[in-house]
C-alpha positions as a Markdown table, in Angstrom:
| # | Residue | x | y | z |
|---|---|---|---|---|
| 1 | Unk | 49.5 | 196.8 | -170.5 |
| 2 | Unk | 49.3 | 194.7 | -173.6 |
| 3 | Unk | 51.6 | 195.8 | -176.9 |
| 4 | Unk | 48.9 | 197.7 | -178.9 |
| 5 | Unk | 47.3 | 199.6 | -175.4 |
| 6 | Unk | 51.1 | 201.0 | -175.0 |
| 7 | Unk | 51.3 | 201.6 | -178.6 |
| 8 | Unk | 48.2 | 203.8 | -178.1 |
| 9 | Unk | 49.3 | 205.1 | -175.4 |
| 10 | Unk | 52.9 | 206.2 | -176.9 |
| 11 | Unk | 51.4 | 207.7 | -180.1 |
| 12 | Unk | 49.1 | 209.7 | -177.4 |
| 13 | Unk | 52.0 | 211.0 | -175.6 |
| 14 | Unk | 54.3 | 211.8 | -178.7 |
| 15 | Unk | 51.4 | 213.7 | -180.7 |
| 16 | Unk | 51.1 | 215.9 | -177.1 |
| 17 | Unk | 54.3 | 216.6 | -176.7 |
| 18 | Unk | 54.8 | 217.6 | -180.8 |
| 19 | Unk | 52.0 | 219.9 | -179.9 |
| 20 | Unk | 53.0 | 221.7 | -177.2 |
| 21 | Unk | 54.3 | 225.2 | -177.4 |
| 22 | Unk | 57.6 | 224.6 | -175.1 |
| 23 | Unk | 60.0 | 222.1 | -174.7 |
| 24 | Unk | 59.8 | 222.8 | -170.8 |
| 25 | Unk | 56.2 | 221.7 | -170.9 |
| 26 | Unk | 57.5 | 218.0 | -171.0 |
| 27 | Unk | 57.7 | 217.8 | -167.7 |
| 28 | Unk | 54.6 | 218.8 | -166.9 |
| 29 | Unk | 53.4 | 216.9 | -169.4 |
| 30 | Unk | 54.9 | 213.3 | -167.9 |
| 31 | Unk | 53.3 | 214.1 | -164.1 |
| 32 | Unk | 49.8 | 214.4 | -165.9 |
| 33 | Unk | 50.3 | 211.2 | -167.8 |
| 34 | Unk | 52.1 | 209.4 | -165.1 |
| 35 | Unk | 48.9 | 211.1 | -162.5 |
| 36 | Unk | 46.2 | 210.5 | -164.9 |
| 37 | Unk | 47.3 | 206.5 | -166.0 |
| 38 | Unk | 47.0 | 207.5 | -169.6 |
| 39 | Unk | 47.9 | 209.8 | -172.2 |
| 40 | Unk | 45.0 | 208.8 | -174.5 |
| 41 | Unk | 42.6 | 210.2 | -172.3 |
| 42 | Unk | 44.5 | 213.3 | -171.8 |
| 43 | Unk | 44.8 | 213.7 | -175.3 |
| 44 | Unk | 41.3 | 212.8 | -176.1 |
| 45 | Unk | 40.1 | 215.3 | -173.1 |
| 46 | Unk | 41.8 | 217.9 | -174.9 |
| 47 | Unk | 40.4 | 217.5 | -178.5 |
| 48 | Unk | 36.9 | 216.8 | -176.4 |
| 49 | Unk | 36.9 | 218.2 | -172.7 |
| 50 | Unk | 32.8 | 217.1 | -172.5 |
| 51 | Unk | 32.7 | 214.0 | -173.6 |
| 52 | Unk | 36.2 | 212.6 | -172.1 |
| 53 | Unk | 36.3 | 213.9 | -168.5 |
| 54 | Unk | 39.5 | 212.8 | -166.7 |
| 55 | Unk | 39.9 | 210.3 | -164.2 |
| 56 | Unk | 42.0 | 212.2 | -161.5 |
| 57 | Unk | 40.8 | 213.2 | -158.4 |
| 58 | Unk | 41.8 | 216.7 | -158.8 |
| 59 | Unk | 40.8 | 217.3 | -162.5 |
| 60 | Unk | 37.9 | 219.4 | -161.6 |
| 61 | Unk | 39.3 | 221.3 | -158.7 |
| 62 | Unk | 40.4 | 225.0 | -158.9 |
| 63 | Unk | 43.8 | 223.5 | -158.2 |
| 64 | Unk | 44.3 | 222.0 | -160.8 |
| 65 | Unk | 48.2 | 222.1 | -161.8 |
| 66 | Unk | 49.4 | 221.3 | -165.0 |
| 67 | Unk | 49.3 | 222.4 | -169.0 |
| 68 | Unk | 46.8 | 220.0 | -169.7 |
| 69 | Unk | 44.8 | 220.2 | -167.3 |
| 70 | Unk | 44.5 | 224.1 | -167.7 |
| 71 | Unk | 43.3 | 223.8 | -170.4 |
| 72 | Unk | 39.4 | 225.7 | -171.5 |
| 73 | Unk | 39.2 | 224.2 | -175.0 |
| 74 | Unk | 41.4 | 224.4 | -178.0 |
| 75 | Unk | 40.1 | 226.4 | -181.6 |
| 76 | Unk | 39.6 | 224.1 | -184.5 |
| 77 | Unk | 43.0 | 225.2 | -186.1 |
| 78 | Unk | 44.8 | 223.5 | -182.6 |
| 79 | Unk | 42.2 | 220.5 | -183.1 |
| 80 | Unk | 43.1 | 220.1 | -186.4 |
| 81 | Unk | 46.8 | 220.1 | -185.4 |
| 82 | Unk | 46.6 | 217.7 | -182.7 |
| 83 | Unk | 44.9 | 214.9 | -184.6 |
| 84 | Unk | 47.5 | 215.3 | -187.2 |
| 85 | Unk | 50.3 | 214.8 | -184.8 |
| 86 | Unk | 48.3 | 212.0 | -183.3 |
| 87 | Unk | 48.8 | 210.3 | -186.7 |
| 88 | Unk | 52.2 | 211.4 | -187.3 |
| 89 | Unk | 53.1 | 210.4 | -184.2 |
| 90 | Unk | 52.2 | 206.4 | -185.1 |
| 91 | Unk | 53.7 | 206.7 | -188.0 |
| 92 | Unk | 57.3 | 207.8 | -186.1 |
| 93 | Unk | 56.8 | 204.9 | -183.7 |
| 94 | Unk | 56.9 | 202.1 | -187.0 |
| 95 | Unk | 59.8 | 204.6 | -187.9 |
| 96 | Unk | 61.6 | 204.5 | -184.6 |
| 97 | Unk | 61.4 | 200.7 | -184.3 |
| 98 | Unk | 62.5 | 200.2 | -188.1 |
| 99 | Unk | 65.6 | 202.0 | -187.5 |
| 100 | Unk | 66.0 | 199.8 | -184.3 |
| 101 | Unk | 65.4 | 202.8 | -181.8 |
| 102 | Unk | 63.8 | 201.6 | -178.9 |
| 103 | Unk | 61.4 | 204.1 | -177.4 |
| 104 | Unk | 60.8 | 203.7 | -173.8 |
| 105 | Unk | 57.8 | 205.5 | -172.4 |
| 106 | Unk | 56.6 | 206.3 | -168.8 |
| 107 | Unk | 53.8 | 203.6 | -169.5 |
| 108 | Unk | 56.2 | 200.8 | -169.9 |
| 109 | Unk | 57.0 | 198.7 | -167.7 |
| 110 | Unk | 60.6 | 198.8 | -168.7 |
| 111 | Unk | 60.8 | 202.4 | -167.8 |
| 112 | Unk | 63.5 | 203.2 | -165.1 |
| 113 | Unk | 61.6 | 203.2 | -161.7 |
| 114 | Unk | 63.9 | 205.8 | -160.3 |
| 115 | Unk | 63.5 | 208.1 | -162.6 |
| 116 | Unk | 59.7 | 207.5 | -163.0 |
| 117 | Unk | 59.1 | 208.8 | -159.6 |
| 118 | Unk | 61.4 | 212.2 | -159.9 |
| 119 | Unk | 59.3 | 215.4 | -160.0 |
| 120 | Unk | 61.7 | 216.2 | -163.1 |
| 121 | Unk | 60.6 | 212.4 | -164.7 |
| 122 | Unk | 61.1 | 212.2 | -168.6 |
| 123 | Unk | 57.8 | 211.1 | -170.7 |
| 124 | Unk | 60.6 | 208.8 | -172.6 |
| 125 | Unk | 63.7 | 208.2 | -172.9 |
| 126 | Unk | 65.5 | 206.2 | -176.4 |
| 127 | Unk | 67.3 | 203.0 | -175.3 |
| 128 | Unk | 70.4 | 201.1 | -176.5 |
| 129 | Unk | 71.6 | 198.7 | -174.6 |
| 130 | Unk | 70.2 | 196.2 | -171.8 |
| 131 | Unk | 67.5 | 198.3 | -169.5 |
| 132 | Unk | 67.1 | 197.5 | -165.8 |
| 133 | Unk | 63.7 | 198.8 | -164.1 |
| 134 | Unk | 65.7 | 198.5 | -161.0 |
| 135 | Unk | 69.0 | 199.2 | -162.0 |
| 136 | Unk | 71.2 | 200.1 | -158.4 |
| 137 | Unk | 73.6 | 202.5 | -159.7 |
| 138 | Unk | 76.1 | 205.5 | -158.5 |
| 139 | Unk | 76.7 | 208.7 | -161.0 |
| 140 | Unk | 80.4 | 209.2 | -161.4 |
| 141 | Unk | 81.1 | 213.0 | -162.7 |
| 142 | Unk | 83.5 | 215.7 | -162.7 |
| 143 | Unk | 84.9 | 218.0 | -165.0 |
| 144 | Unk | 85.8 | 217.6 | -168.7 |
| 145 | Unk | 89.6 | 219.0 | -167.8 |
| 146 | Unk | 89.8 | 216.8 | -165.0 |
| 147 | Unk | 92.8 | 216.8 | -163.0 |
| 148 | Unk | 95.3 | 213.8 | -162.7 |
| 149 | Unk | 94.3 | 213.3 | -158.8 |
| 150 | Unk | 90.9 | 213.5 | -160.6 |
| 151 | Unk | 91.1 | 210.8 | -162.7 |
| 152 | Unk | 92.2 | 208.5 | -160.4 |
| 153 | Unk | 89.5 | 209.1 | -158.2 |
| 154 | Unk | 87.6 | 208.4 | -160.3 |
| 155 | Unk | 89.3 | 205.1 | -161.6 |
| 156 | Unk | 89.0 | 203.7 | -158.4 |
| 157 | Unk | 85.5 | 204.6 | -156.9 |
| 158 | Unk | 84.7 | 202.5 | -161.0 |
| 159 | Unk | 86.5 | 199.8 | -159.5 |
| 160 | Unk | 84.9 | 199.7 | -156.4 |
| 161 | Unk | 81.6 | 199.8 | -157.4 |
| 162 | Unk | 81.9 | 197.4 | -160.0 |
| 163 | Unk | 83.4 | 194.9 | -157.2 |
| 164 | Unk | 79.9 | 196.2 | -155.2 |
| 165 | Unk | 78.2 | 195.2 | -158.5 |
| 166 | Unk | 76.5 | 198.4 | -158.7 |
| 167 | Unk | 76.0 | 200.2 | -162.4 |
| 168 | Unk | 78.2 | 203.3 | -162.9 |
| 169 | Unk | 76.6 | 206.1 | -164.6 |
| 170 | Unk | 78.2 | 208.6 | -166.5 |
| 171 | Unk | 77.8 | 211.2 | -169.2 |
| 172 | Unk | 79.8 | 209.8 | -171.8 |
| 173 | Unk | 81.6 | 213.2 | -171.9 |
| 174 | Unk | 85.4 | 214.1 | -172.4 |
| 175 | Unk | 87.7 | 213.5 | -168.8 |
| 176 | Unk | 86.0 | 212.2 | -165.5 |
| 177 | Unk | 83.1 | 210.5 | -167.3 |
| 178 | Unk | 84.8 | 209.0 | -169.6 |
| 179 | Unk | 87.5 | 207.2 | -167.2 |
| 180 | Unk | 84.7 | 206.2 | -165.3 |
| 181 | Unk | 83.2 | 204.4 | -168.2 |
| 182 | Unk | 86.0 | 203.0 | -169.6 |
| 183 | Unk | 87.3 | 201.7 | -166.6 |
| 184 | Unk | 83.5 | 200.1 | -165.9 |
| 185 | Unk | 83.9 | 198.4 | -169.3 |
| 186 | Unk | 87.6 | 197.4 | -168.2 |
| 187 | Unk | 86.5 | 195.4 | -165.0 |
| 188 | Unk | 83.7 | 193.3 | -166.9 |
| 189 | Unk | 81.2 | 195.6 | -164.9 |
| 190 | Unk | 78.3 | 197.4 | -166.0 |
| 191 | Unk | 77.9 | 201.1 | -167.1 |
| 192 | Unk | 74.9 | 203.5 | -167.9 |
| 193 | Unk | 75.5 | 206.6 | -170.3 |
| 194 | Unk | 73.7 | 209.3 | -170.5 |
| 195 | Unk | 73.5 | 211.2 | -173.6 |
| 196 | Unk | 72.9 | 214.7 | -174.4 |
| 197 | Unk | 71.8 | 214.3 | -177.8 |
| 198 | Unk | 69.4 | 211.9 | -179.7 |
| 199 | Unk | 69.9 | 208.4 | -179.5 |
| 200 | Unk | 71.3 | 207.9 | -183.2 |
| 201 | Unk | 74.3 | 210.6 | -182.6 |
| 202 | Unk | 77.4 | 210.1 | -181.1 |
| 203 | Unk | 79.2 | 213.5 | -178.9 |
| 204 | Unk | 81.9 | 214.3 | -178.7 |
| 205 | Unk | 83.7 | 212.8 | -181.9 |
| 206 | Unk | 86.7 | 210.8 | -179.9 |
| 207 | Unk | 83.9 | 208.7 | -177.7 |
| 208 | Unk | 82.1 | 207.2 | -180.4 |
| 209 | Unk | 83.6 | 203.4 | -180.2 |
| 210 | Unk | 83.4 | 204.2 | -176.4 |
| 211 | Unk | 79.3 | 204.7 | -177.0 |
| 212 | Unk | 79.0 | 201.9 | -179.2 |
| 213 | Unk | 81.0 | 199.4 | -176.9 |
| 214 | Unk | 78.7 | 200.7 | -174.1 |
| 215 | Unk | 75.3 | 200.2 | -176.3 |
| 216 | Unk | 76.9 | 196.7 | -176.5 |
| 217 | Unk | 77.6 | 195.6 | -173.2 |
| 218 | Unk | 75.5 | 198.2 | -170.9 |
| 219 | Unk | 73.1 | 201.1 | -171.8 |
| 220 | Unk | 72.8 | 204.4 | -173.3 |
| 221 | Unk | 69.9 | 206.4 | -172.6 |
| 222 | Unk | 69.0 | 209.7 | -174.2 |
| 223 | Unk | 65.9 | 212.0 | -173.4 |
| 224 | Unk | 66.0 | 213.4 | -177.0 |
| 225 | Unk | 64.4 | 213.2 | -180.3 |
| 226 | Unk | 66.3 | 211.1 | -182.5 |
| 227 | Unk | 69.0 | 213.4 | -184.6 |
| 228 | Unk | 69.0 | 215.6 | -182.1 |
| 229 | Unk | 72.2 | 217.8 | -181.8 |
| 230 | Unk | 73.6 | 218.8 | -178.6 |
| 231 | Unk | 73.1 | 222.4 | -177.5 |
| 232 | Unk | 73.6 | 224.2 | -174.1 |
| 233 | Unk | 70.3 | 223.3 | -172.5 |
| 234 | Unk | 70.7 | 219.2 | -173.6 |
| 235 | Unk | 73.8 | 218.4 | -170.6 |
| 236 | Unk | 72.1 | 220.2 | -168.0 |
| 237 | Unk | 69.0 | 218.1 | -168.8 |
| 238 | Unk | 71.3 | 214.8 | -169.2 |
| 239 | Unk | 72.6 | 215.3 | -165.9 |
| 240 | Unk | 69.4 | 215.5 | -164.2 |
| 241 | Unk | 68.5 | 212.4 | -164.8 |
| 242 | Unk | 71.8 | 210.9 | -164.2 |
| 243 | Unk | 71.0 | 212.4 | -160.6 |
| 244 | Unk | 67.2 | 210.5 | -160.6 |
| 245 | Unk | 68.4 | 207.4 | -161.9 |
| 246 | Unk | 71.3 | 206.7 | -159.9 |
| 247 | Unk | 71.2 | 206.5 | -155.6 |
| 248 | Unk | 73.8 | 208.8 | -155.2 |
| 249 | Unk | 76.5 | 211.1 | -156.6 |
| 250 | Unk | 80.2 | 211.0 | -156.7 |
| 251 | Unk | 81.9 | 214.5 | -157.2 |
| 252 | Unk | 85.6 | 212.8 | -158.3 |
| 253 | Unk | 86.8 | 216.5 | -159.9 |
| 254 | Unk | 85.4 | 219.5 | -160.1 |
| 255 | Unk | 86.1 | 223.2 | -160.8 |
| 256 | Unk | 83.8 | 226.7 | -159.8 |
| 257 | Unk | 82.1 | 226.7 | -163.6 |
| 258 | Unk | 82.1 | 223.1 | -164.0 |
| 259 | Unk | 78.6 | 222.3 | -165.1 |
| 260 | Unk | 78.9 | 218.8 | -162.5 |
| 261 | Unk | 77.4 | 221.7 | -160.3 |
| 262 | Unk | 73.7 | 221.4 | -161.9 |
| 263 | Unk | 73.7 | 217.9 | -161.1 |
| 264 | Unk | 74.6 | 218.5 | -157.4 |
| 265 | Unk | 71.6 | 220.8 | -157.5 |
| 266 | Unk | 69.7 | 218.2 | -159.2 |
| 267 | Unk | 71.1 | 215.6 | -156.4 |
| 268 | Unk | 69.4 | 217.5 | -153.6 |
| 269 | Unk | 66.3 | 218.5 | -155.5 |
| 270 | Unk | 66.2 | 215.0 | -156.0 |
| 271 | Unk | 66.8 | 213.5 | -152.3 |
| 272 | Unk | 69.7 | 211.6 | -153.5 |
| 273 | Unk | 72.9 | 211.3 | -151.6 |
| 274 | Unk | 75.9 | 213.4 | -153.0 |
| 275 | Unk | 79.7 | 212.5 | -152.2 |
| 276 | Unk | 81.8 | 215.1 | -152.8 |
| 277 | Unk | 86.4 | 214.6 | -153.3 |
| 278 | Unk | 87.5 | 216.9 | -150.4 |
| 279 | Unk | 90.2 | 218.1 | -153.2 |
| 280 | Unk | 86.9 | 220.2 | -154.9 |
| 281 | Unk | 86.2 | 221.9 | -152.1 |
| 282 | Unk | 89.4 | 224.1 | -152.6 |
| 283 | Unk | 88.6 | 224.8 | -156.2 |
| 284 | Unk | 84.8 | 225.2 | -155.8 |
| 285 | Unk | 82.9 | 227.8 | -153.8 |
| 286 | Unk | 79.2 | 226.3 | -154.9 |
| 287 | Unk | 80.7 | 222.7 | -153.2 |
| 288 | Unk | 81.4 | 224.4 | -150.1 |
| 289 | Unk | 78.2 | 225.5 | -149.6 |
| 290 | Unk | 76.8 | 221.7 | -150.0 |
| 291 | Unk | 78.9 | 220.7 | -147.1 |
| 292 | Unk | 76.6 | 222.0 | -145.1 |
| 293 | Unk | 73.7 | 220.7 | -146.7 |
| 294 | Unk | 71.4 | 217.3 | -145.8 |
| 295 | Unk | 72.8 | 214.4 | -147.3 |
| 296 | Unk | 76.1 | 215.5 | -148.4 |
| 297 | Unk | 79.4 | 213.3 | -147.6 |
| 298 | Unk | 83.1 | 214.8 | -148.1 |
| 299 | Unk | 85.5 | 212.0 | -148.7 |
| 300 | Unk | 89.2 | 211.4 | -149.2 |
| 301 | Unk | 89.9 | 208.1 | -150.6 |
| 302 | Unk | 87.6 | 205.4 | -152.3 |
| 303 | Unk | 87.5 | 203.9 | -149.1 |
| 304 | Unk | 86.0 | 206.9 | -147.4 |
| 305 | Unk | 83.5 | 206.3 | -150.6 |
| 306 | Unk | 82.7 | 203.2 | -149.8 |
| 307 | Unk | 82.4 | 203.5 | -146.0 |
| 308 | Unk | 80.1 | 206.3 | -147.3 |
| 309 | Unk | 78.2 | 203.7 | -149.2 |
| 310 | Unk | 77.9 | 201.4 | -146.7 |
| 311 | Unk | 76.3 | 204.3 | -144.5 |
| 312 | Unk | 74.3 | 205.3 | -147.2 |
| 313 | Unk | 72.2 | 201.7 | -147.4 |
| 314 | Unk | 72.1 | 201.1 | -143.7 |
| 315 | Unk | 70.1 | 204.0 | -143.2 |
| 316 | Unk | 67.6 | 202.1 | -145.1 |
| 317 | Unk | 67.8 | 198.7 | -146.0 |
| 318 | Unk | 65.2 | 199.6 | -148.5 |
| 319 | Unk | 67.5 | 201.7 | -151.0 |
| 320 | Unk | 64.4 | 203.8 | -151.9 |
| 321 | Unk | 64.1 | 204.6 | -148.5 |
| 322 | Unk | 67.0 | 206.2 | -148.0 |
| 323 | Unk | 65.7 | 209.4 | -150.5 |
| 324 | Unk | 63.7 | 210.5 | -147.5 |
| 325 | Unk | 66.2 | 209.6 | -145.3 |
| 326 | Unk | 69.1 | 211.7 | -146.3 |
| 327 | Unk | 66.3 | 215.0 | -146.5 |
| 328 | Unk | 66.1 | 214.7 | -142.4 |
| 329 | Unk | 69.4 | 213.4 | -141.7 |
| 330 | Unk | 72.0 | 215.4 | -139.9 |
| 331 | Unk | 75.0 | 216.3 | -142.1 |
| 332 | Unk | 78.0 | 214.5 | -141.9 |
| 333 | Unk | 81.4 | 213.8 | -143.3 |
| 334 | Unk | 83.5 | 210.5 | -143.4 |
C-alpha cells in the first residue's frame, strides 16, 4: 500500500472510530477493517450502503457480525457527523506526525503481526521507538509491590532472555515491570513497553527517564489517544496486548488482587503460553486454578524458565505454531 492509499485509509479508520458510540466498539471495529481490507470502504458503505457494497464474503448474510456491518442506514444528522470526522481526522494525522507521534494502523505494514491476528487486535497503536513486525518477545509481569524473591526472578528471567536475544515486554509500571526493563536496558538487550496512557504522557511520575531511555533504545507502544490519562479500564487493556504481542508470559510475582491476573486470562484467551513462579501459587488462588489449564508451566528457577522455553519452541519450530499447539497440549509442569 503506497503513502497516500494508507493515509486514506488511516483518516478512514480514525473518523469511524471518533464516531462510534463506545470505546468497546474498537475492537469490533479493527476485525471489520482488518476482514474487509479497508476502512474507506467501510466508511464509505456507511455514509452510502447502495452505492458502496462491501467486499466480504459474508457482508450480505443474516450472519453478519459486527457494528458496521449492522448497520440499516444512518439519519443525515449521523452523516453529517461522519464526514466531519472524516475531515478532522486528516487533519489529526498532519497533527500527529508534526508533533513526531507515529501512528501505526492495522493497514501498515509495520503493524505488529502478533497482535494483528488476536481476536482483541487494536486498529492502532502510537509508536516511539524502533518497531519490529516480527518482534520474538516474552512478557515479564507481576505485581507493583513485588516481593524481594520477586524481583529477582524477575532480574534473571531479563537476563536470560536477553542472552536468548528475545525482546522483554513490560508495562512500564512500578515493581516487577520495571526491574524487568531496567535490567533489559542494563544487558544492552532489547525491551518493549506497554503504556496505559497516550503516547505523549509518561505514568507513574518516577519512570519517566526510564520511558524515555526505552523510546530511545527499544519501543513504547500505547493503544490510546494522544493525552490520554490513565484510568482503571487503560492497564487491563495494556496488558492484553502485552499477552498478543509477546509468545508467552512470565508470572515472576504475583498476589490474589494483582491485576497480572487479567493478563493470564488474556494469555489463554490468546493461545499464548503462560509460566507461572511456583512462589505465586501460595499467594494466589486464581493461579492455582491455571495449573490445571492447557499451556500453563509452574517453574522454580530461571532455568526451569528457560527449559520451559526451549519446550515451548520445539513444539513448533514455527513460533506461530505453537498458539495452537499449547490449546491441545496436555498440561504440564517443569
Amino acid at each position: 500500500m503506497n503513502h497516500d492509499a494508507l493515509m486514506r485509509e488511516n483518516s478512514a479508520l480514525v473518523a469511524l472510530l471518533r464516531t462510534c458510540e463506545k470505546p468497546d466498539t474498537w475492537t469490533s471495529i479493527a476485525n471489520d477493517c482488518v476482514l474487509e481490507g479497508s476502512a474507506e470502504r467501510l466508511l464509505r458503505h456507511k455514509l452510502d450502503p447502495s452505492h458502496n457494497p462491501l467486499l466480504r464474503d459474508d457482508a450480505n448474510t443474516d450472519d453478519a457480525q459486527g457494528v458496521l456491518l449492522d448497520d440499516v442506514g444512518l439519519s443525515l444528522e449521523q452523516i453529517e457527523k461522519l464526514k466531519t470526522a472524516w475531515i478532522m481526522a486528516a487533519r489529526d494525522l498532519e497533527t500527529w506526525r508534526e508533533r513526531g507521534f507515529d501512528f501505526v494502523s492495522v493497514f501498515d505494514f509495520r503493524f505488529p503481526e502478533r497482535l494483528r491476528a488476536t481476536i482483541d487486535v487494536p486498529p492502532f497503536l502510537f509508536a516511539s521507538g524502533k518497531l519490529k513486525a516480527d518482534d520474538l518477545g516474552v512478557s515479564v509481569v507481576g505485581s507493583r509491590h513485588c516481593t524481594p524473591e520477586g524481583a529477582k526472578f524477575a532480574i534473571e528471567c531479563a537476563h536470560m532472555l536477553v542472552e536468548r536475544n528475545l525482546s522483554v515486554i513490560a508495562g512500564l509500571a512500578k515493581g516487577i515491570d520495571t526491574f524487568a526493563h531496567r535490567t533489559a536496558l542494563d544487558d544492552g538487550g532489547r525491551t518493549v513497553a506497554f503504556i496505559g496512557t497516550g503516547i505523549d504522557r509518561q505514568y507513574p511520575p518516577e519512570n519517566h527517564d526510564l520511558q524515555l531511555e526505552i523510546e530511545k533504545r527499544g519501543l513504547v507502544l500505547s493503544q490510546f489517544w494522544p493525552g490520554s490519562q490513565p484510568t482503571k479500564q487503560s492497564f487491563p487493556m495494556r496488558n492484553a496486548l502485552m499477552s498478543g504481542y509477546g509468545i508467552a508470559t512470565i508470572i515472576a510475582d504475583a498476589g490474589e488482587h494483582s491485576g497480572t491476573r487479567i493478563q493470564a486470562r488474556q494469555a489463554q484467551r490468546h493461545g499464548r503460553p503462560i509460566i507461572i513462579n511456583r512462589m505465586v501459587l501460595n499467594k494466589a488462588r486464581w493461579a492455582r486454578d491455571l495449573v490445571s489449564k492447557p499451556g500453563v508451566y509452574v517453574v522454580d528457577n530461571v532455568r526451569d524458565v528457560g527449559l520451559t522455553l526451549d519446550r515451548i519452541f520445539l513444539i513448533n519450530d514455527d513460533v506461530d505454531g505453537l498458539i495452537e499447539a499449547v490449546l491441545t497440549e496436555e498440561p504440564a509442569a517443569v
